[in-house]
Structure formats: C-alpha cells, structure tokens
MARLO-675021 format. One record per residue (C-alpha): residue number from 1; x, z, y. Coordinates in nm, 3 decimals. Layout:
<papas>
<papa NUM <X Z Y>> ...
</papas>
This chain:
<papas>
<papa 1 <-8.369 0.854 -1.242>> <papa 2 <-8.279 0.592 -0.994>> <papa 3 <-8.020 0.894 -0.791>> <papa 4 <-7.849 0.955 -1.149>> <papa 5 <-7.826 0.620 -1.206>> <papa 6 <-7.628 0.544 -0.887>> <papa 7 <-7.437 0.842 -0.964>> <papa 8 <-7.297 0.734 -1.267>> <papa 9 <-7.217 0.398 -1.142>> <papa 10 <-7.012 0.596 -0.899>> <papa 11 <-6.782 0.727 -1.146>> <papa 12 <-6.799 0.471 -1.421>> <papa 13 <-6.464 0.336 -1.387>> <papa 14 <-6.368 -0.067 -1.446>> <papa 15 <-6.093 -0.232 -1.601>> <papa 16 <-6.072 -0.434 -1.256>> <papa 17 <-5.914 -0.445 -0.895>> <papa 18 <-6.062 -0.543 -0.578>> <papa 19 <-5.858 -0.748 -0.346>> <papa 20 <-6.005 -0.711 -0.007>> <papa 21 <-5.789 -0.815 0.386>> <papa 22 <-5.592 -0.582 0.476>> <papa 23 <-5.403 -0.583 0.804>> <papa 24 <-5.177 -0.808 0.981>> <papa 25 <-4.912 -0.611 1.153>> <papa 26 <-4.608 -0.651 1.426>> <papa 27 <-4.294 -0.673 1.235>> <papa 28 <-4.064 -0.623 1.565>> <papa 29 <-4.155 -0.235 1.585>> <papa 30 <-4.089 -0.150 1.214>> <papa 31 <-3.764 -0.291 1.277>> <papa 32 <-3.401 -0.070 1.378>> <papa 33 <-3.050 -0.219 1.389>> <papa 34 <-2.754 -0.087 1.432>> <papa 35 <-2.415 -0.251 1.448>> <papa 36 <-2.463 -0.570 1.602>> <papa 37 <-2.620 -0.699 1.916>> <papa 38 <-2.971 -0.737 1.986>> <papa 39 <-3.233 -0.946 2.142>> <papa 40 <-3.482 -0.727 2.351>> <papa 41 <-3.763 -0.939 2.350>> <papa 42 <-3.993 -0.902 2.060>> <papa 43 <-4.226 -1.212 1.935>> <papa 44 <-4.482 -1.111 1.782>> <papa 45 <-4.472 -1.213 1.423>> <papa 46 <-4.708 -1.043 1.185>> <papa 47 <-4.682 -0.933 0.809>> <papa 48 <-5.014 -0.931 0.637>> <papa 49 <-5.118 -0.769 0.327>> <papa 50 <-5.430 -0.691 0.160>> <papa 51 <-5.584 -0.397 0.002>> <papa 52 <-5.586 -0.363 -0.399>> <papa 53 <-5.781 -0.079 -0.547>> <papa 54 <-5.979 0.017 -0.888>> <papa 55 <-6.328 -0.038 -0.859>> <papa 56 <-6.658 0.171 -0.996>> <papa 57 <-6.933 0.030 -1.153>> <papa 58 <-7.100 0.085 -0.799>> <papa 59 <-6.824 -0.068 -0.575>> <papa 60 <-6.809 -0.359 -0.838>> <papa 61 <-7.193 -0.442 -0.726>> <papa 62 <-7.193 -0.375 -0.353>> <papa 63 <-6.841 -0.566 -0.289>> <papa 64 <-7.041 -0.881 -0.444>> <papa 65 <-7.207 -0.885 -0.144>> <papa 66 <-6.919 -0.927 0.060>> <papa 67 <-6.704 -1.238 0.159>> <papa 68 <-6.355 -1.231 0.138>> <papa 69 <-6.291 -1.002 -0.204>> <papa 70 <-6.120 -1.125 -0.517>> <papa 71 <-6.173 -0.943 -0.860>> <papa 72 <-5.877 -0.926 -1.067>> <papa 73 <-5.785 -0.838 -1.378>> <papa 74 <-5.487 -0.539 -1.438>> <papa 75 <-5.358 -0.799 -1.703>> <papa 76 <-5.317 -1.073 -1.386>> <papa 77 <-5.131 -0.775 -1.210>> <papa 78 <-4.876 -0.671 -1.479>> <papa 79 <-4.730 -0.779 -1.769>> <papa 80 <-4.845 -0.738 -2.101>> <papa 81 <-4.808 -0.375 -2.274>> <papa 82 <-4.718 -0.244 -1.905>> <papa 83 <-4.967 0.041 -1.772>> <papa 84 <-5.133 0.064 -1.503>> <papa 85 <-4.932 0.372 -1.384>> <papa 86 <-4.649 0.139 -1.324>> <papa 87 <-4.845 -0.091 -1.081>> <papa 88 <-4.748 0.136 -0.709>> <papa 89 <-4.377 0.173 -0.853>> <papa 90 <-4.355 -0.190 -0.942>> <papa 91 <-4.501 -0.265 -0.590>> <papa 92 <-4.260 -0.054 -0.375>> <papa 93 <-3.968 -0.206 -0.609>> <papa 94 <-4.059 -0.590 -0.484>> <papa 95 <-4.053 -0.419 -0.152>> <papa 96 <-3.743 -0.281 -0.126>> <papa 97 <-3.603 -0.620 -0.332>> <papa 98 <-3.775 -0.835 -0.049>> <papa 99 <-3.605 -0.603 0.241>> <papa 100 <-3.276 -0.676 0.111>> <papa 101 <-3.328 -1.025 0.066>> <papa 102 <-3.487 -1.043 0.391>> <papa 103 <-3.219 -0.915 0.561>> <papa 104 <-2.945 -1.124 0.365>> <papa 105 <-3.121 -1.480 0.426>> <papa 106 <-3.166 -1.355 0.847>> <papa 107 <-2.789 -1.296 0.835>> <papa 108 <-2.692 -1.604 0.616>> <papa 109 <-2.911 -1.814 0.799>> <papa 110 <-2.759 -1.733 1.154>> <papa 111 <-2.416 -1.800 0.993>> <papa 112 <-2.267 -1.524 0.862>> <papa 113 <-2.104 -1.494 0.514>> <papa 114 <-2.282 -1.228 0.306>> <papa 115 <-2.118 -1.138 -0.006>> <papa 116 <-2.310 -1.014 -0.287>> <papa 117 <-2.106 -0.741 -0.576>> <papa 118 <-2.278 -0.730 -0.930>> <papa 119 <-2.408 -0.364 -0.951>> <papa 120 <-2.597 -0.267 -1.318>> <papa 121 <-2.926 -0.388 -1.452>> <papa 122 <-3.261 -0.242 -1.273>> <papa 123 <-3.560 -0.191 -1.487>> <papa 124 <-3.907 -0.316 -1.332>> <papa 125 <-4.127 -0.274 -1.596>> <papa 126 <-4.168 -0.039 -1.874>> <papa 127 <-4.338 -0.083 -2.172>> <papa 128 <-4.560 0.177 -2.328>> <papa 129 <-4.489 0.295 -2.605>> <papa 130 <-4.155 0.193 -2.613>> <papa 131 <-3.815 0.344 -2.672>> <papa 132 <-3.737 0.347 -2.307>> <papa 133 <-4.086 0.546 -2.209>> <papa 134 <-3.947 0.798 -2.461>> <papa 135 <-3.638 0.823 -2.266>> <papa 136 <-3.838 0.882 -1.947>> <papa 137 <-3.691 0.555 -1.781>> <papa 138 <-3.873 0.448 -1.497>> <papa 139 <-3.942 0.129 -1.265>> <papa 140 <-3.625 0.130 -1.051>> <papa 141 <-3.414 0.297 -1.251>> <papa 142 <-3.064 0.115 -1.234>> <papa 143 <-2.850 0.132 -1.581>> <papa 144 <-2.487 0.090 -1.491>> <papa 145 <-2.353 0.150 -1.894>> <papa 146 <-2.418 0.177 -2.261>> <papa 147 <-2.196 0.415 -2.404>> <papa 148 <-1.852 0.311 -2.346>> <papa 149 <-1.933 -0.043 -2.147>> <papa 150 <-2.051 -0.114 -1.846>> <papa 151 <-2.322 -0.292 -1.717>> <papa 152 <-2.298 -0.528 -1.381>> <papa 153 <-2.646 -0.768 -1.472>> <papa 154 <-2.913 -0.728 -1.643>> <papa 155 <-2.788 -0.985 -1.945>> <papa 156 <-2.526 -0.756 -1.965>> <papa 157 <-2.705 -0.481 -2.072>> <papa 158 <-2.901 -0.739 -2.315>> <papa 159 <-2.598 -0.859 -2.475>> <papa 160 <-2.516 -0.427 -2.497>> <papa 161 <-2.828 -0.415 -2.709>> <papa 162 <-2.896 -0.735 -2.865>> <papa 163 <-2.722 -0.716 -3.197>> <papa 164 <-2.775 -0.318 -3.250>> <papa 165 <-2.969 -0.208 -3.574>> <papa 166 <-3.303 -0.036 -3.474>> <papa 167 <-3.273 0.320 -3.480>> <papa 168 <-2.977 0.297 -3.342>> <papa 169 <-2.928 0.625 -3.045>> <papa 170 <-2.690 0.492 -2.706>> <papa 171 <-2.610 0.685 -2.445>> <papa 172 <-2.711 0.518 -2.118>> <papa 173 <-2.577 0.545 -1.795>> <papa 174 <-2.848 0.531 -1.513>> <papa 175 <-2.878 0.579 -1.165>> <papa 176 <-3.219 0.712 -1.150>> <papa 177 <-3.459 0.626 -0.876>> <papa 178 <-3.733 0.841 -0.653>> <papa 179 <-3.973 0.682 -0.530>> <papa 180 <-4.160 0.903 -0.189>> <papa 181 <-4.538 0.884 -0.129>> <papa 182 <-4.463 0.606 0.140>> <papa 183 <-4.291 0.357 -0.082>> <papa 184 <-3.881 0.474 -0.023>> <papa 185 <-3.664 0.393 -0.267>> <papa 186 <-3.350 0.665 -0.290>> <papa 187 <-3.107 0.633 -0.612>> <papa 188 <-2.935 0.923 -0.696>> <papa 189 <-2.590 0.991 -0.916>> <papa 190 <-2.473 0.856 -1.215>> <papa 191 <-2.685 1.093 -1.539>> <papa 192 <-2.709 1.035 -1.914>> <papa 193 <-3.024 0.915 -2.128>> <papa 194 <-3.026 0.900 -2.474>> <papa 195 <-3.238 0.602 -2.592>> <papa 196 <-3.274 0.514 -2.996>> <papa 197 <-3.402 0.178 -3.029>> <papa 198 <-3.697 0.024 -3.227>> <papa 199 <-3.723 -0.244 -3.408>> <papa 200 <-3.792 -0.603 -3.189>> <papa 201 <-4.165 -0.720 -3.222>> <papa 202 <-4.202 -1.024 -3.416>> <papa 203 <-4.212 -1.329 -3.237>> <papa 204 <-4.036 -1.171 -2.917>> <papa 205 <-3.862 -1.422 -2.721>> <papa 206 <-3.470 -1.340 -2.666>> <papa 207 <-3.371 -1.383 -2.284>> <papa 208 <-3.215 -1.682 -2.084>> <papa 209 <-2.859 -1.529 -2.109>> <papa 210 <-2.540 -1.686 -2.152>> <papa 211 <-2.352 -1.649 -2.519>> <papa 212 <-2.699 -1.518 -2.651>> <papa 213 <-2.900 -1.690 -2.902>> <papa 214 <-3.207 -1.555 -3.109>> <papa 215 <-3.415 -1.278 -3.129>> <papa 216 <-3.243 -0.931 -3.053>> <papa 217 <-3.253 -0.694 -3.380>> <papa 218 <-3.349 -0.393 -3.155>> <papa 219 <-3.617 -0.318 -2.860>> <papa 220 <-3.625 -0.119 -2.554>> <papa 221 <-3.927 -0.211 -2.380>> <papa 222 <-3.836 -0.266 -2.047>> <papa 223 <-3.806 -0.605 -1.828>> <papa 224 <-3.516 -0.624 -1.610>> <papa 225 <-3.356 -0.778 -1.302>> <papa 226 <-2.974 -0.825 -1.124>> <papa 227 <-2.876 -0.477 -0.946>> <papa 228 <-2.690 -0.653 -0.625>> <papa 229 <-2.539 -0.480 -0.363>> <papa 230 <-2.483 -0.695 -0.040>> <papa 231 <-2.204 -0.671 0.199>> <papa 232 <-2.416 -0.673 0.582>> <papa 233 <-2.254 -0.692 0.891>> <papa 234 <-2.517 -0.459 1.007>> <papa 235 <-2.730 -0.185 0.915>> <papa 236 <-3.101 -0.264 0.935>> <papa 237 <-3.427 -0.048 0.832>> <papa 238 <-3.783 -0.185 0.816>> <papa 239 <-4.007 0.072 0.833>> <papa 240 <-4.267 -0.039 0.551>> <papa 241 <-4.483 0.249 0.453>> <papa 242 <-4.722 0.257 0.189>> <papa 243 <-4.676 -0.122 0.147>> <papa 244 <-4.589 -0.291 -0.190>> <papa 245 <-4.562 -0.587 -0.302>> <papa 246 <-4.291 -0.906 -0.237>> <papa 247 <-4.489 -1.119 0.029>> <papa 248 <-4.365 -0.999 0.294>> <papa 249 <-4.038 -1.112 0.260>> <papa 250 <-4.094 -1.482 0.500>> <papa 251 <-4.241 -1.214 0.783>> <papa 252 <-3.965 -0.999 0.803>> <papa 253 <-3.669 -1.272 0.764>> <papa 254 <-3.806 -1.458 1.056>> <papa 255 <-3.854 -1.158 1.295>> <papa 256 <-3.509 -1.046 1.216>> <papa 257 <-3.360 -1.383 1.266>> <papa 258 <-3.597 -1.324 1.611>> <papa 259 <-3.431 -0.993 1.701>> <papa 260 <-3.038 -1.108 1.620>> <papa 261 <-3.087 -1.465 1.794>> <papa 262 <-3.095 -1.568 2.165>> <papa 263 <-3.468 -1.687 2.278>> <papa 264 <-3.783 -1.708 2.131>> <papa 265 <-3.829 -1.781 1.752>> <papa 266 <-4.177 -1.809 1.838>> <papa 267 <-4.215 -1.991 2.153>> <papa 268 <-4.421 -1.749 2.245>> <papa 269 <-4.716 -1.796 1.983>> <papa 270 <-4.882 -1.535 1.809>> <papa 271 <-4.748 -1.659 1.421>> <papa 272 <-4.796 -1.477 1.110>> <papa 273 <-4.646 -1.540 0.744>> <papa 274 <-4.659 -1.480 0.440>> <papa 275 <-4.473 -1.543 0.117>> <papa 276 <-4.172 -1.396 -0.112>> <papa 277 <-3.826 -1.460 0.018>> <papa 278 <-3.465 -1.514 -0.145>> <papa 279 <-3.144 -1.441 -0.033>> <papa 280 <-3.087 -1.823 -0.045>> <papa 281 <-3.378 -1.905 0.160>> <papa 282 <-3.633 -1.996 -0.071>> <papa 283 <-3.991 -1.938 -0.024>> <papa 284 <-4.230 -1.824 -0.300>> <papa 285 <-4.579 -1.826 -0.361>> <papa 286 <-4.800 -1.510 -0.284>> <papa 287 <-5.134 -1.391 -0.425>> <papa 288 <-5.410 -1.295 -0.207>> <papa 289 <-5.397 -1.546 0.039>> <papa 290 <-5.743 -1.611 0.086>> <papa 291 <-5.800 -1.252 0.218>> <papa 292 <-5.465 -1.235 0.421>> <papa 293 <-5.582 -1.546 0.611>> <papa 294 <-5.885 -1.332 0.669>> <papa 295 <-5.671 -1.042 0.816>> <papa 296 <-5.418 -1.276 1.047>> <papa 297 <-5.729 -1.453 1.205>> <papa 298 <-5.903 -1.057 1.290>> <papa 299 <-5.520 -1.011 1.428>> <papa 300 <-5.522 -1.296 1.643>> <papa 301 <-5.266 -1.460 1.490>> <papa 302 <-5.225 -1.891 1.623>> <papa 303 <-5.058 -2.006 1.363>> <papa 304 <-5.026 -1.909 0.977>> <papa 305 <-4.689 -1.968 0.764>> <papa 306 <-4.734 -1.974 0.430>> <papa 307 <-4.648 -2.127 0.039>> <papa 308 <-4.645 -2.500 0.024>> <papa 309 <-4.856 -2.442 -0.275>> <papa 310 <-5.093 -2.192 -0.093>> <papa 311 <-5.204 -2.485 0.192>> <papa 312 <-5.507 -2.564 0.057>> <papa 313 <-5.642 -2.184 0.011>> <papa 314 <-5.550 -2.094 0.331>> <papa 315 <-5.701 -2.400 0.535>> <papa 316 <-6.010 -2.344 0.314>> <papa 317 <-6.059 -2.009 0.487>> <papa 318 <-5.907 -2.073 0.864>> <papa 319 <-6.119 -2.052 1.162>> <papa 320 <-6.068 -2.347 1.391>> <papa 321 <-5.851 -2.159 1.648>> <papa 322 <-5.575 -2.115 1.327>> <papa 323 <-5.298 -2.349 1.216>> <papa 324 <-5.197 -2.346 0.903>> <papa 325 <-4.777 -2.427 0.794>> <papa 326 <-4.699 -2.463 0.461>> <papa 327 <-4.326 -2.410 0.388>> <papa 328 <-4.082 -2.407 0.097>> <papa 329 <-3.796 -2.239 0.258>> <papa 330 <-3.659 -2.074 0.545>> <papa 331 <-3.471 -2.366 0.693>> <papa 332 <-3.852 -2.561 0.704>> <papa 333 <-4.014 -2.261 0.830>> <papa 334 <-3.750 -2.248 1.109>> <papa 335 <-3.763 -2.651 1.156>> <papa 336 <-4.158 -2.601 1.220>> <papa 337 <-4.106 -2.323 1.496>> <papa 338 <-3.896 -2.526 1.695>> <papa 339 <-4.193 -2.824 1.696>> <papa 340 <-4.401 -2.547 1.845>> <papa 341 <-4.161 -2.453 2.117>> <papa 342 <-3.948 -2.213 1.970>> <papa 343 <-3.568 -2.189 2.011>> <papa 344 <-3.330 -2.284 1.741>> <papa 345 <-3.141 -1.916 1.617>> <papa 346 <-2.840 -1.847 1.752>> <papa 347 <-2.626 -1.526 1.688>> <papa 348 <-2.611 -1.303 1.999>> <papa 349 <-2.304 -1.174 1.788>> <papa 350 <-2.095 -1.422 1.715>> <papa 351 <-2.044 -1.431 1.279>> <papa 352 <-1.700 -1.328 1.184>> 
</papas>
C-alpha cells in the first residue's frame, strides 16, 4: 500500500511551480559582434536564472525539505484567462525583448544614437477561449494590419478594433513567429488571419491609448506590446538557449558595454546581476531573487547587482563573502563599478 501510494503521488499533478537556483553563467562567451571594434578581455559578469517546473504531489513534499525553493502559483506567473501552454513562449518572448533592449541601452549608453522605427503590434499573451485562439494567433506573433490599415503600435491596432460590432470578421495581417526548442525567435512573411470578434467582457478595462475612451464594443483576447525595430551600429547575438524570462537584461547590457569599451567594467571582480532592462536604461524588478542569490554565491560571484527594491531579499540570503548593489538604472549600476575599481566605458569605436 505504502509503494502505490508513493506512486500515485508521483503522477498526481499540482496546480503549482517550484522555483529552485539555477545557474549563474559567463555572459562574455554567449556573446558575438560583428561590425564594430572589440575589447578582448572578457570580465566575468554572470547572468543567473533559476529553474521553474510543475510539481507532483511527491516533489511538492520532498522539496519542503529543501532550502532555497519558492512555490508559486500559475496565476502569479500569467495573467488571468492565459494557459499554461503559453508560459515557455511568453518566456522566450521577454528574452528576445530583453536582448534587444540590452543591446540598445550598451550602445546608447557608450554614446551612440540608436533610432527606434514603429513596426506593428506583437501579441504576448493569448487568451483562451478567445477570438484570437480561434484564429491560431500565437505569443509573438506581430500584426502589421487590419484589413485595409496598418498597424505601427499596439494602440493602433486597439483603436483598429475598438469601436467594431462583435461578430464582426477582419482580415489581419501578421508576421507569424516560430519559436525553436532553444528559445529562437524567427518571424516569417507577411500571411492573412481571419479573426471575428466577440463581444468585450463586462467590466473590461479599455487601454491607456491616446484618442481612446471607454470600453471597446468587441474582444480579441490577446495582450499586446510596441513591435520596434532598432537601427544598431552593429550586429550582436547572445547565445541564450533554453532561457526565458526578462531578468537578464542588467547582465547582458553591462557585459556588452564590457566588450565595446576600453578596460575593465569590472575591475576585475567576479560581479553578477540581475534585473529587467530598457532601452532607456531603466532597471526593473525580477522574481526569484532569493534563489538566484543562491546560484551567484555557488558561482563565486563577489558582488551581486540587483533591483533597488530586491535589496533586502537578496542580503537576507548572502553569504558573508557577497556584496550586495541595489540599482535603479544603468547609469547607477555603472557609477557603482567604477567605486569598485572599474573603468568608466569608453567606445573603442568612436559613435558616429
């Protein structure tokens, strides 16, 4: 009785997710550029992220008997009506939205002029049911029209749809995305969806958008962000396999900024970060910090960059032989490197 009770713990399935550390890796060696020069020397300047997986009945009781894990929710993951199936896509979307912003704010910050062109509105969440499941629309799907308009933001797809009667049928133009196994984003040509709308829930909140007002008379069931394309004096790849997820983005801005600049970012220290990153420079707040703190220290990491707001869990779970940084942007984050030795950035190609 006791075996086929474990058993079926095994495979009795929870509406939960374990957080657990996950590792705390080099950025430098992920990185490739091509098209301006380059700094040889590497600091070493980790990325952390943690593990987040369904959990059994069985892995439910023996991970409470571990330090370091965090139970969550799917509903603290993802946003109301949004499945689960949506989580890896949604992950590998904030990815390839933190690369990009990464690799603007490096650029900006060592004083070149990036210029950003309006592209269509990208979907990162879908809804199910919802018209837009029906339409097989997916996370990272980029609509660039409805019918005869076209679409540079993602307001301007909600203005598009806001004042349509429900069951009305548009023909969208999307850019559809695939997604690989290891997290790649590739968007392919211009095809056509038909969507027919739905009525809008009651009590559904219309959007922050300019020249709209009140509730939209039809729904789509997706959430939405900017498409931007940015104008780099470069080409850059980070090689981020199987990782998902936004908080990366402080990591690999600094260790770009490392490989375009003159000296050592670092001063030579050991530092990891974490926390989302804009293409203005501003630093968001992560989840999962306890356990990442966990992962830098096993790394050997010296000092630990993270969320203002974050401070306090971090230092909570530090060994003595870590330092923890709170910081609110990139400028601060580069201010507190140079107190620790490191060199202010400075181009190795001079910004045109």
């Amino acid at each position: 009785m006791a075996l086929l009770a474990v058993i079926g713990l095994q495979h009795w399935q929870l509406n939960e997710y374990a957080i657990t550390p996950g590792d705390a890796t080099p950025v430098a060696p992920l990185v490739k550029v091509h098209g301006v020069a380059t700094n040889p020397h590497h600091d070493r300047i980790l990325l952390t992220d943690v593990y987040l997986s369904p959990v059994s009945a069985f892995q439910w009781l023996s991970l409470h008997f571990q330090r370091h894990v965090e139970f969550v929710a799917p509903d603290q993951l993802l946003e109301p009506g949004v499945p689960a199936d949506e989580l890896d896509a949604q992950g590998f979307l904030q990815m390839s939205d933190s690369k990009q912003a990464a690799e603007v704010a490096a650029f900006r910050a060592l004083g070149w002029k990036v210029p950003a062109v309006s592209a269509g509105a990208v979907i990162n969440a879908v809804i199910a049911p919802s018209p837009a499941r029906a339409a097989h629309l997916h996370v990272g799907d980029e609509i660039v029209g409805v019918n005869a308009t076209p679409i540079r933001n993602a307001c301007g797809l909600v203005r598009a749809l806001h004042d349509l009667a429900p069951a009305t049928t548009v023909q969208l133009a999307v850019r559809p995305v695939t997604i690989s196994r290891a997290g790649v984003l590739t968007w392919g040509r211009v095809v056509r969806r038909s969507l027919t709308t739905a009525a809008a829930p009651k009590g559904m909140l219309a959007p922050s958008c300019a020249a709209i007002s009140g509730p939209g008379r039809s729904y789509v069931g997706v959430s939405l962000e900017d498409g931007l394309r940015y104008q780099l004096p470069a080409t850059i790849s980070i090689n981020t396999a199987n990782i998902g997820g936004p908080s990366a983005g402080l990591a690999m801005t600094l260790a770009l900024i490392d490989r375009l600049s003159h000296g050592s970012l670092t001063g030579g220290h050991v530092v990891a970060a974490t926390g989302t990153m804009s293409p203005n420079g501003v630093v968001g707040d992560v989840g999962g910090v306890a356990e990442k703190t966990v992962a830098v220290q096993r790394a050997g990491a010296q000092y630990f960059l993270v969320p203002q707001v974050e401070v306090a869990t971090a230092r909570a779970n530090a060994s003595p032989g870590l330092t923890v940084l709170g910081v609110s942007s990139l400028a601060q984050a580069l201010k507190d490197l140079r107190v620790l030795g490191g060199a202010a950035p400075a181009a190795l190609t001079p910004p045109s």
